[in-house]
C-alpha positions as CSV (number, residue, x, y, z in Angstrom):
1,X,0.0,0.0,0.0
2,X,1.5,2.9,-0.8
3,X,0.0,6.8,0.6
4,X,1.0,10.1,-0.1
5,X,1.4,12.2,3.4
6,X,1.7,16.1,3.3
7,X,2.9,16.7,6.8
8,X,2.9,21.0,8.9
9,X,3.7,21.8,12.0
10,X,0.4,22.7,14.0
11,X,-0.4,26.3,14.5
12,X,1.0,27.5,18.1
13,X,4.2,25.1,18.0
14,X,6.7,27.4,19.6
15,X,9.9,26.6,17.7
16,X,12.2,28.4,19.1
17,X,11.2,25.8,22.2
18,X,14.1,22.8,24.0
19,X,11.1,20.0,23.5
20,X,10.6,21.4,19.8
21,X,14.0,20.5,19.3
22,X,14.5,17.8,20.5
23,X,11.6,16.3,18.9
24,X,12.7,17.8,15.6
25,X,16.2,16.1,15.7
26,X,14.3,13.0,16.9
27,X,11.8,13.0,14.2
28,X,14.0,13.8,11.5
29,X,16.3,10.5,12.6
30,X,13.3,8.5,13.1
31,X,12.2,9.6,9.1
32,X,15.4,9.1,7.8
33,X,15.6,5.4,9.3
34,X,12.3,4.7,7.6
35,X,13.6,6.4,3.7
36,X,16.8,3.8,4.6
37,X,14.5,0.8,5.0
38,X,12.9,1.8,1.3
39,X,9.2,3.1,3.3
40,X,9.4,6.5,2.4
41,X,10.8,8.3,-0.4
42,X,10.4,12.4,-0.2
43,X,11.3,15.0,2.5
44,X,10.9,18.2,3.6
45,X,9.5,21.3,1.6
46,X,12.3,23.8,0.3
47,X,9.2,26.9,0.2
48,X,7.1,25.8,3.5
49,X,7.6,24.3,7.3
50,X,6.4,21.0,5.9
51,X,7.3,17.4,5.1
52,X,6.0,15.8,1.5
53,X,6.5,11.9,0.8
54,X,5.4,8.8,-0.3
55,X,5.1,6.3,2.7
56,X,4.8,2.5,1.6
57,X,3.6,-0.6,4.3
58,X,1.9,-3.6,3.9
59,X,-1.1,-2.7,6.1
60,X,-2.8,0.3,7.1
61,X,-2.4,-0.7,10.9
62,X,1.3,-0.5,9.7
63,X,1.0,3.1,8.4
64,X,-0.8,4.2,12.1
65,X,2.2,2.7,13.7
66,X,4.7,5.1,11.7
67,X,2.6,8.1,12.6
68,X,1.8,7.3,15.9
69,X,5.5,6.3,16.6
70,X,6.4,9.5,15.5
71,X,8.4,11.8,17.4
72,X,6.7,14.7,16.4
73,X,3.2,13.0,15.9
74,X,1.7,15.6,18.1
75,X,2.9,18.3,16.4
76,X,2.0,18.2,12.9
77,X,-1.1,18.7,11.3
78,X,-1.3,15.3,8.7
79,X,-3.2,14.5,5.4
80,X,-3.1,11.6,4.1
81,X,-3.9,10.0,0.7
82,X,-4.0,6.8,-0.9
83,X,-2.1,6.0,-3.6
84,X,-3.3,3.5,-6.9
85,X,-1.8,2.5,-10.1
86,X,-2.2,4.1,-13.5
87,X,-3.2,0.4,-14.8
88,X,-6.0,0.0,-12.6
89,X,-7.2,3.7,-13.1
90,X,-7.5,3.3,-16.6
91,X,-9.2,-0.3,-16.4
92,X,-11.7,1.4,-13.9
93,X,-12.5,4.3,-16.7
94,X,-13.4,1.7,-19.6
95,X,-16.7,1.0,-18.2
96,X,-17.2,5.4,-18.2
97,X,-16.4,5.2,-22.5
């Protein structure tokens, strides 16, 4: 299964804060470990405080782990969107021509 995630920080996260920090470093280490193992490919925005990537698992109760084991799952604001293929898309259409 693979999901597109648009991650930003929450409105009122003080970032010039210790526990922002730290659970920045912590966050970023915890993404990177997941782009190593192959289930994320993106990164952070270059033009807003924000995070875009792909995120792939074998289960949806395997995606809520990876957010909810987040560092900094409390302080972003998430949306999340399923990902299909071009292939099935274009089957699904046939029956609409």
């Amino acid at each position: 299964m693979r999901f597109y995630v648009m991650e930003k920080l929450r409105t009122g996260v003080d970032l010039n804060s210790k526990p922002f920090a730290k659970a920045a470093v912590e966050y970023l280490k915890y993404m990177a470990k997941l782009e190593k193992k192959g289930q994320v490919v993106g990164g952070p925005c270059l033009d807003i405080l924000g995070n875009g990537y792909v995120l792939e698992t074998k289960t949806i109760e395997e995606m809520g782990e990876i957010f909810f084991g987040s560092p900094a799952n409390f302080l972003l604001d998430r949306e999340v969107h399923p990902l299909g293929s071009f292939l099935d898309t274009a089957e699904g259409m046939k029956e609409l021509a």
